[in-house]
N, C-alpha and C positions, 0 to 999 in steps of 0.2 A: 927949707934947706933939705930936709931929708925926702920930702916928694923929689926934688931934684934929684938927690942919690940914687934912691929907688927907682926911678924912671933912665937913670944910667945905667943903672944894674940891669936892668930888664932889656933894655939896647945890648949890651954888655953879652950876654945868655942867649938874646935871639939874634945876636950876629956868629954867636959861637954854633950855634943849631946848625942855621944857615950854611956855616962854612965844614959844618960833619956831613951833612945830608951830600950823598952820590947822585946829584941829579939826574942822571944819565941811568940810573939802578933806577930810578922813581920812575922816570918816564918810559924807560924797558918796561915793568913792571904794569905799569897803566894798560901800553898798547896790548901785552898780552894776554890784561883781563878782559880787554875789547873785543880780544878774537877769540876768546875759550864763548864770552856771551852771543858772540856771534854764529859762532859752531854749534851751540847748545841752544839757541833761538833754530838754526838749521835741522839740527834733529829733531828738536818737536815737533815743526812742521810735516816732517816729512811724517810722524808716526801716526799725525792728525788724519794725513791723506790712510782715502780706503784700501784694502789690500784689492791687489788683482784676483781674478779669480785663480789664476795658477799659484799665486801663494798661498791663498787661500787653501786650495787642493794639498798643496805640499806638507803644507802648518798639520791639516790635518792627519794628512797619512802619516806623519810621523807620531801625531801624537798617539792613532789607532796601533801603529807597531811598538814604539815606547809601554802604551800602557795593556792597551788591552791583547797586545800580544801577537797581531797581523802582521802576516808575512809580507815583503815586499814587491814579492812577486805575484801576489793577490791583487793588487790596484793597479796591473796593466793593463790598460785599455780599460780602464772604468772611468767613466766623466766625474765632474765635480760635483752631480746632481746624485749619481748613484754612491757617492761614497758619504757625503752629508747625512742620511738615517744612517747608517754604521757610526757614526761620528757621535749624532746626539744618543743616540743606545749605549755609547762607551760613556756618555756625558753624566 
């Protein structure tokens, strides 16, 4: 008799659950986590890829005028090749 109560009670609480839960909030909620993993699987990828050499160039020259104090108008018309030992001497 009281396995019976207790097994209504529990019907009783998980029909109550049920009928609080926003279905529509849950399943918003899902899709969004799908696309934030999806966006976040996309940027990975992309940081996996190599840099080109013009970012590469760029990365650098900023970080030569950032740190070790190059002017900007020093790395006109200097290749990627001639600015890389400046790069690793600031390194």
């Amino acid at each position: 008799v009281q396995i019976d109560l207790d097994e209504e009670v529990a019907r009783q609480l998980e029909a109550e659950l049920n009928a609080n839960i926003m279905w529509n909030v849950v399943i918003e909620k899902v899709k969004r986590s799908e696309r934030l993993t999806y966006v976040i699987m996309k940027y990975q990828a992309l940081k996996r890829n190599p840099l080109t050499e013009a970012q590469a160039r760029r990365n650098m020259i900023v970080y030569l005028k950032n740190i070790a104090g190059y002017k900007m108008n020093y790395f006109k018309g200097i290749s990627c090749d001639e600015i890389r030992p400046l790069f690793k001497e600031a390194l």
